[in-house]
C-alpha positions as CSV (number, residue, x, y, z in Angstrom):
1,X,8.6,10.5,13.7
2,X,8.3,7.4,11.5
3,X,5.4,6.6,9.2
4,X,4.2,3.7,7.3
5,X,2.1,4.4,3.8
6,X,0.7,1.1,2.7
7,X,-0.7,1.3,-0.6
8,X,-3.1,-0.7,-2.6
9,X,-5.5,-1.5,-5.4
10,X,-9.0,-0.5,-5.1
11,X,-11.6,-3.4,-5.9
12,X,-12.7,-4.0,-9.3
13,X,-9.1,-3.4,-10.2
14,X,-7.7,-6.1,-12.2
15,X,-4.4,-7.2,-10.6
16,X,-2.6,-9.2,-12.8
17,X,0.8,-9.0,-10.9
18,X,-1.4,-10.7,-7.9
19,X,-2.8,-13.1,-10.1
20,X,0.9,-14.2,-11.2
21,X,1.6,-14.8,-7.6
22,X,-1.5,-16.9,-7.0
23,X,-0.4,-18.9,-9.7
24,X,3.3,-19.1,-9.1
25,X,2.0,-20.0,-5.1
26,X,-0.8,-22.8,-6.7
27,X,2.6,-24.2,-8.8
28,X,4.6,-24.7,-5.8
29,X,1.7,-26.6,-4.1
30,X,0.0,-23.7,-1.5
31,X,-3.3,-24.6,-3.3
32,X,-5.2,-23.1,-0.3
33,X,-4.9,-19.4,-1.4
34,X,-8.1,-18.2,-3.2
35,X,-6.7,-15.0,-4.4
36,X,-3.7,-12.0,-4.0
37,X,-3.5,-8.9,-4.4
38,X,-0.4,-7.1,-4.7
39,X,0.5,-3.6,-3.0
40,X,3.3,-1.5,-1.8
41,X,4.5,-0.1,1.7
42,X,6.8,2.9,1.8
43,X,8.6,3.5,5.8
44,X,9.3,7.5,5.6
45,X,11.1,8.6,8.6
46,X,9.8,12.3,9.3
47,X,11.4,15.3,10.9
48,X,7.9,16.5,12.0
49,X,6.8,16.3,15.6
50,X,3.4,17.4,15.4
51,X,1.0,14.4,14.4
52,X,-1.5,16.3,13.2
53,X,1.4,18.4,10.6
54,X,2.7,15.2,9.7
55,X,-0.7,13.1,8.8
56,X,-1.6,16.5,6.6
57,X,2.2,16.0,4.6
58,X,1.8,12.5,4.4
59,X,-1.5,12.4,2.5
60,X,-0.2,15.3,0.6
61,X,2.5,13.0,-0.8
62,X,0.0,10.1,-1.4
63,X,-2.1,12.2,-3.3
64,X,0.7,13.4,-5.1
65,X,3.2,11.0,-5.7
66,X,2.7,7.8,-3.6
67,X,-0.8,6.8,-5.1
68,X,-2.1,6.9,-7.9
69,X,-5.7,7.9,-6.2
70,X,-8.1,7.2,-9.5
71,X,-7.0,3.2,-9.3
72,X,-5.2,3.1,-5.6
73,X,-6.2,3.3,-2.2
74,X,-4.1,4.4,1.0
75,X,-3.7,3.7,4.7
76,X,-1.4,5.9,7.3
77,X,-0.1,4.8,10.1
78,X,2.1,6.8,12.6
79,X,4.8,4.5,14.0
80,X,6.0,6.7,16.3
């Protein structure tokens, strides 16, 4: 079963990575982008078969490792 974890930051914040990019993109003359905000996405194949079992394990491992929950948020998605 394969899984995608997409994580980002929560509003309020401050993203200062993102606001490098919006720069960097403004600099290069895409002036039409009011503001970006930075995340990451992790693609974990799983041996599990059982959705249920495998949605449990994966927001075991955000809340553990994947996130940090105080300033990040998290979205599953089982690819198949």
């Amino acid at each position: 079963m394969k899984a995608r974890v997409t994580v980002t930051l929560k509003a309020g914040v401050l993203d200062p990575q993102g606001q490098a990019i919006q720069g960097s993109l403004k600099s290069l003359g895409f002036a039409g982008v009011g503001a970006v905000r930075q995340g990451k996405v992790f693609d974990l194949v799983l041996e599990e078969t059982d959705r249920t079992a495998a949605e449990t394990a994966l927001k075991a491992m955000c809340d553990r490792l994947l996130a940090n929950t105080v300033i990040e948020n998290y979205a599953i998605e089982i690819i198949g």
